[in-house]
C-alpha positions in Angstrom: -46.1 8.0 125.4 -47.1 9.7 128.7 -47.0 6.3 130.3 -43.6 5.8 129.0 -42.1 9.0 130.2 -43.9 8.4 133.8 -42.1 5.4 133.9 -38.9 6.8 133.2 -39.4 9.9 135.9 -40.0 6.8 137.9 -36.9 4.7 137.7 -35.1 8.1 138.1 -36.6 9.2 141.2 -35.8 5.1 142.7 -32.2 5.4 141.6 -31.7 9.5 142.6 -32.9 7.5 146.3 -30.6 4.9 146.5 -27.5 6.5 145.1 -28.6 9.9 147.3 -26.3 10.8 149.6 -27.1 9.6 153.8 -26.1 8.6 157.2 -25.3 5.6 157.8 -27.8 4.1 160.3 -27.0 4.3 163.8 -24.7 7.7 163.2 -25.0 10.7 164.9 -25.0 14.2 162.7 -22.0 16.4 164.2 -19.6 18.8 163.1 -17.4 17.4 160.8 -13.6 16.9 162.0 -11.0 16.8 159.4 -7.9 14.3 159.2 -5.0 15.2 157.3 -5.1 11.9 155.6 -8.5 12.3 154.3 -7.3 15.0 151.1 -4.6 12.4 150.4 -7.3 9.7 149.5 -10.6 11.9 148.7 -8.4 13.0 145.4 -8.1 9.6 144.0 -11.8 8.6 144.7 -13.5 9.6 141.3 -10.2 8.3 139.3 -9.6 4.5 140.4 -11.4 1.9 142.0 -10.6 2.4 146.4 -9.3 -0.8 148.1 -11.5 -1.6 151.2 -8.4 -1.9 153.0 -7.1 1.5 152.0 -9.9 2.9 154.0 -9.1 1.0 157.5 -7.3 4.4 158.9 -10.3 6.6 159.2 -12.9 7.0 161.1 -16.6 6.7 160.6 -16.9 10.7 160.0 -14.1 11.0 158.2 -15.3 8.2 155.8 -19.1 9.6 155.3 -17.0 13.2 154.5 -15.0 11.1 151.5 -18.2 9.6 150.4 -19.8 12.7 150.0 -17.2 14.3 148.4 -17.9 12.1 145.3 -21.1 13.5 145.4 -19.9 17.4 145.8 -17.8 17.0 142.7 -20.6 16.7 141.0 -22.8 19.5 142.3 -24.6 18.0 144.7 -26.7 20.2 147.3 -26.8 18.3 151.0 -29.5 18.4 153.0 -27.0 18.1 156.2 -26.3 21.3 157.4 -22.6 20.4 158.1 -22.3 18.6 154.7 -23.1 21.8 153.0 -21.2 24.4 155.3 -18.3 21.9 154.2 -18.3 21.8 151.3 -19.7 25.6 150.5 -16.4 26.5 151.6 -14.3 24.4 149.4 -13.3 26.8 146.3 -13.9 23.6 143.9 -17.3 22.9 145.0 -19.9 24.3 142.6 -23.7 23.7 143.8 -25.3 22.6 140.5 -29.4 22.9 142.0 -30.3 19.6 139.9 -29.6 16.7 142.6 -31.4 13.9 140.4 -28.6 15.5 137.3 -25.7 15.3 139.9 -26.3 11.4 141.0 -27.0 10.5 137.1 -23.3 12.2 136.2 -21.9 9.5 138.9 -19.0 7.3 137.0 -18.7 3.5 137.7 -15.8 3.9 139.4 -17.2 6.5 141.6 -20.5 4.2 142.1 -18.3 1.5 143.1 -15.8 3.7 145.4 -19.4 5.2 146.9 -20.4 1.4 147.7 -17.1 0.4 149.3 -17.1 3.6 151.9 -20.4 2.6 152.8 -19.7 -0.5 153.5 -16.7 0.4 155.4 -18.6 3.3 157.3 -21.5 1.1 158.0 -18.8 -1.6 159.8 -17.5 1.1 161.8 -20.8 2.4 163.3 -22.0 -1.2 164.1 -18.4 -1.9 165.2 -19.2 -3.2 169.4 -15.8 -1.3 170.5 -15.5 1.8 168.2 -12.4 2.8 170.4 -10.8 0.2 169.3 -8.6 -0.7 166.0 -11.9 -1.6 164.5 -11.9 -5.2 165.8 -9.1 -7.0 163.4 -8.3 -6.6 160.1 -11.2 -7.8 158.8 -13.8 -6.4 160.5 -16.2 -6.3 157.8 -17.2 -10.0 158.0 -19.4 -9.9 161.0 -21.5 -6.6 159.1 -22.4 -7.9 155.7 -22.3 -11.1 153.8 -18.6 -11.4 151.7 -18.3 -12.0 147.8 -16.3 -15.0 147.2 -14.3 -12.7 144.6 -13.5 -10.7 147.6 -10.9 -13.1 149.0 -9.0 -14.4 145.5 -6.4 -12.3 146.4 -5.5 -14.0 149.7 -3.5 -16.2 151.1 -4.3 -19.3 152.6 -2.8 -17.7 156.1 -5.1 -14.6 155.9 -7.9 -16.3 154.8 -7.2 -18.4 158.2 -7.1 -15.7 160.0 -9.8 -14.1 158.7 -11.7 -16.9 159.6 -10.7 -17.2 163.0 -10.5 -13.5 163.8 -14.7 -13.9 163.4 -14.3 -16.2 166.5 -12.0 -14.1 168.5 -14.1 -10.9 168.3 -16.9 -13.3 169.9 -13.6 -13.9 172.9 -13.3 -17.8 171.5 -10.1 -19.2 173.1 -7.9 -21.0 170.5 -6.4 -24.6 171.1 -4.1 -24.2 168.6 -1.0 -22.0 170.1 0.1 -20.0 167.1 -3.8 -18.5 166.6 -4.0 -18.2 170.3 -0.8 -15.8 170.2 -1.7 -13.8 167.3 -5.2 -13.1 168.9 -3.7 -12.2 172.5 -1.6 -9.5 171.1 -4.4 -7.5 169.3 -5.3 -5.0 172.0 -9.2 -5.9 170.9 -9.5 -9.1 171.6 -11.4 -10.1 175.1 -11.1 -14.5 175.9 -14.0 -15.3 177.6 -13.5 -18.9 178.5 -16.6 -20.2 177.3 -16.0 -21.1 174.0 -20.0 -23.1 173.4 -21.3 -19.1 174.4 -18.9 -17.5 171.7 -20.2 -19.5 169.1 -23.9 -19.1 170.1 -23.3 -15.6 169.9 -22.4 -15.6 166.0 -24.4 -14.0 163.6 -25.9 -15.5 160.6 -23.7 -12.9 158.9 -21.0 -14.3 160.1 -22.1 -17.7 159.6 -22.4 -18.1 156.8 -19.0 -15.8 156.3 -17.0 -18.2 158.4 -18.5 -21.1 155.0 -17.4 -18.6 152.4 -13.9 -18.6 153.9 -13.2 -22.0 154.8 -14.2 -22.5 151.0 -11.4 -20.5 149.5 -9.3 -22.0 151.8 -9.9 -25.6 150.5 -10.0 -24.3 146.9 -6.5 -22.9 148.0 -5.0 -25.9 149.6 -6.4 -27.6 146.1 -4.9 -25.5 143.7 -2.1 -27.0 141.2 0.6 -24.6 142.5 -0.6 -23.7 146.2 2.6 -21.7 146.5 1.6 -19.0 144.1 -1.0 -16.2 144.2 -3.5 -18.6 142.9 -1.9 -18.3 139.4 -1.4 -15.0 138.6 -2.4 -11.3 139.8 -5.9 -11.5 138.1 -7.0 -15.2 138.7 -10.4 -14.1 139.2 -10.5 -13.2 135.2 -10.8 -17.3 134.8 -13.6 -17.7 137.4 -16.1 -15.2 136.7 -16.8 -12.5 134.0 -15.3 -9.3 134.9 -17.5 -5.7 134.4 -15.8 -3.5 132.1 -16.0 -0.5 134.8 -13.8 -3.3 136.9 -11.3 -2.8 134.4 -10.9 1.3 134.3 -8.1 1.9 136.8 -5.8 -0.8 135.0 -2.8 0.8 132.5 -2.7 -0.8 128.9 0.7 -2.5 130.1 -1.4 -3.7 132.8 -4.6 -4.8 130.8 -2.4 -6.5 128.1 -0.5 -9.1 131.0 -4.3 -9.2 132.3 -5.6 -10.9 129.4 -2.4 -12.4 128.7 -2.7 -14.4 131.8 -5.5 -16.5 131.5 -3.3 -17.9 128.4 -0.6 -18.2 130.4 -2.2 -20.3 133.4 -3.3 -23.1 130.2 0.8 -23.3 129.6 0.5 -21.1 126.2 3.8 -20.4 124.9 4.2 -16.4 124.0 6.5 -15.0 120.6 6.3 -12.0 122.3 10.0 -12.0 124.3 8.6 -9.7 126.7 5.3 -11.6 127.7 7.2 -14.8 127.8 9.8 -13.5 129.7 7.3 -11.9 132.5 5.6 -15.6 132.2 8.9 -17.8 132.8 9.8 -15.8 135.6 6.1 -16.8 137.6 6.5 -19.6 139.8 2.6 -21.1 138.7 3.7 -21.1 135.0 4.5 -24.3 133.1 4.9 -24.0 129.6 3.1 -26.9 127.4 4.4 -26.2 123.6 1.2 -27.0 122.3 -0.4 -23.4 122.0 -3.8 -25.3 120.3 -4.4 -27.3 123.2 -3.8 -24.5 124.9 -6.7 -22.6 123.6 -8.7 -25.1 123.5 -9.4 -25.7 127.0 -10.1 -21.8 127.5 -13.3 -22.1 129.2 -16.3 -19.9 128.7 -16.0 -17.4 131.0 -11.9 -17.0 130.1 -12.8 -16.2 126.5 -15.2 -14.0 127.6 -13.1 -11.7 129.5 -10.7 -12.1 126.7 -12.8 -9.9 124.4 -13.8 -7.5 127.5 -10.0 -7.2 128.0 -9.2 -6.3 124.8 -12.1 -4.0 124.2 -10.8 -2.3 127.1 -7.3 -1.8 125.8 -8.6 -0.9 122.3 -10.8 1.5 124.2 -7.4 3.2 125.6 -5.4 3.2 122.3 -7.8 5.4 120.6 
């Protein structure tokens, strides 16, 4: 029993570590300057899942102070002097003493939000121009390895772009005109002539970033209706199995088209007027008339996320 219950202390210490609050490597401990635009976000942080793109306005200190704020919600006493004046001197903030408790009340959606500001804050810091507008739109892809299921929601431009913008931070000169132009009016971008010395200078991060793209974008060009958003808003629920916390910022209206959807992109015919209404007007959908069929060529994953869809909305009826 005592074995047990060491092992347990255990895991909680390792996880109290990696969820604790820090600064980000590289990042220097000063007073904290406030934006206005940092309340505006900071009060939706612990209710839906953050897009990383929503956090491309701030700055690296204004992006540790909303990841921390997630933690001060929750009680959480900071060893950072700053940190705590902070947040001692919100009226909301109340220090609960029990740091390991604090982390261990975290949400899923807060885990997740904390895990996308880091990311972002940690892109910012290793940014090579800080001054600038963060080095493209994208900037993320030369300071950690993408997910796949990062870029579903892209078009086959951006994810060009994307792609491309990797080169251009390195000052590769384009031979195709329109990339050229786009690059030479972002107030980043430094051509260098050399183009074998821009490549050399990649990363394997962005390596093996620039192979992660260039695969969605064939999967793109290869899709049945290239013209849509790869079949519907969620076409990531008939890829790969979706986490339930994924799932806890979406409306039951929301959820219901969501699982929905993956019938729709087999050519299910709805009796529901309103679904098959919604579904007639999406340029990917092409009705079949045999519903059986239909279902039948739901593949694994698709039925999984069926029932995790559903759960979800039962989960919100009650």
């Amino acid at each position: 029993m005592l074995n047990s219950l060491s092992g347990i202390v255990f895991v909680l210490m390792v996880m109290a570590t990696l969820l604790a609050p820090q600064v980000c490597a590289g990042q220097q401990e000063e007073p904290l300057v406030i934006s206005v635009a940092v309340p505006w976000l900071s009060s939706e942080t612990s209710r839906r899942l953050i897009r990383s793109d929503e956090l491309v306005p701030f700055t690296a200190q204004e992006l540790r102070l909303l990841r921390n704020e997630i933690y001060a919600r929750h009680g959480y006493v900071f060893n950072d002097q700053n940190l705590q004046n902070y947040f001692s001197s919100q009226p909301w903030y109340r220090p609960l003493g029990n740091n390991r408790l604090a982390v261990a009340t975290l949400s899923p959606v807060e885990r997740k939000n904390i895990a996308t500001i880091r990311f972002r804050e940690q892109a910012k810091v290793a940014a090579p121009d800080p001054q600038s507008a963060w080095m493209g739109r994208w900037p993320e892809t030369s300071v950690y390895v993408i997910r796949p299921d990062d870029l579903l929601h892209l078009s086959t431009q951006d994810l060009r772009l994307m792609r491309n913008e990797i080169y251009a931070r390195h000052g590769y000169v384009f031979n195709d005109q329109n990339l050229q132009n786009y690059f030479s009016s972002q107030p980043w971008y430094r051509p260098k002539g050399d183009n074998n010395s821009a490549i050399a200078e990649l990363t394997p991060v962005e390596r093996q970033n620039i192979e992660i793209i260039r695969s969605r974008e064939e999967a793109n060009v290869a899709a049945p209706y290239p013209q849509s958003a790869s079949m519907g808003r969620w076409p990531e629920t008939s890829i790969y199995v979706v986490r339930p916390d994924d799932l806890l910022h979406y409306s039951p209206q929301d959820l219901r088209l969501m699982r929905n959807e993956i019938y729709a992109r087999h050519g299910y015919v709805f009796n529901d007027p309103f679904l098959q209404g919604y579904f007639s007007g999406q340029a990917w959908y092409r009705p079949r008339g045999n519903n059986s069929q239909a279902e039948a060529e739901l593949n694994p994953v698709e039925k999984r996320n069926i029932d995790i869809i559903r759960s979800r909305e039962e989960e919100q009826n009650h």
